[in-house]
C-alpha positions, -999 to 999 in steps of 0.1 A, spaced: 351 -227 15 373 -250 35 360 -242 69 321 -246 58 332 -279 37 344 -291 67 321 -282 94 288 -295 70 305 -325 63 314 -334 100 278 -324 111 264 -343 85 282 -375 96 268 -368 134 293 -349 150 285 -321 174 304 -288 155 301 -256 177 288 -225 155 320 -204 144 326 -181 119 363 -185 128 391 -208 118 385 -228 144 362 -254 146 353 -273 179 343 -307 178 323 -314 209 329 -343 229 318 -331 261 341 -354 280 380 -347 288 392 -381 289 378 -393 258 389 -361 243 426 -368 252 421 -407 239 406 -395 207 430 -363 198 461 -391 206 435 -419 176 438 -392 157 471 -387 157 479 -423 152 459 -416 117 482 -386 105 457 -359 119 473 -334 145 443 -320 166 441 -308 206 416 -321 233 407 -289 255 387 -295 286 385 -280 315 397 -256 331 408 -245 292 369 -245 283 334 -249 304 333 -283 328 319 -308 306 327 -293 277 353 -309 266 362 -308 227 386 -318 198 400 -282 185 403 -283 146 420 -255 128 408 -251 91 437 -228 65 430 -217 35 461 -235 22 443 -271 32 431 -290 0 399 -307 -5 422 -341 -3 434 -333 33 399 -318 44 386 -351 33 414 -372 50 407 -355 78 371 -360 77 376 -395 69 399 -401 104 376 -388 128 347 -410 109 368 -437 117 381 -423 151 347 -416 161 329 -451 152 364 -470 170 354 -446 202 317 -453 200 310 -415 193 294 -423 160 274 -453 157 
């Protein structure tokens, strides 16, 4: 439940979400510095997440990497979601 809550959420507020049936879900940014500016917004909001780009994944690929548990709540899901709203419209990735 958590990891489809999340990803339909995200995707239905406008962010790019990667198809997984994993864990991990990759928020694509497609641009390494912005991904290194927003994982560092994000953790100024109480969210710990990772900026990969390149060479760790594809040139111009660049992502936020967001590891859904079973042991998150709905409440943190939601925070989370929330942050990178937030994150997101501050960066100009949402409008």
């Amino acid at each position: 439940m958590g990891r489809d809550f999340y990803k339909d959420r995200m995707m239905a507020t406008g962010f790019d979400i990667k198809p997984t049936q994993s864990a991990i879900c990759a928020v694509m940014l497609y641009d390494a510095r912005l991904s290194q500016v927003f994982a560092a917004r994000m953790k100024d909001e109480g969210i710990y997440v990772t900026g990969f780009y390149y060479p760790v994944v594809p040139k111009d690929q660049a992502r936020i990497r967001v590891q859904i548990s079973a042991a998150h709540t709905r409440e943190q899901l939601d925070k989370c979601i929330v942050a990178f709203i937030k994150v997101g419209k501050d960066l100009n990735v949402l409008k």
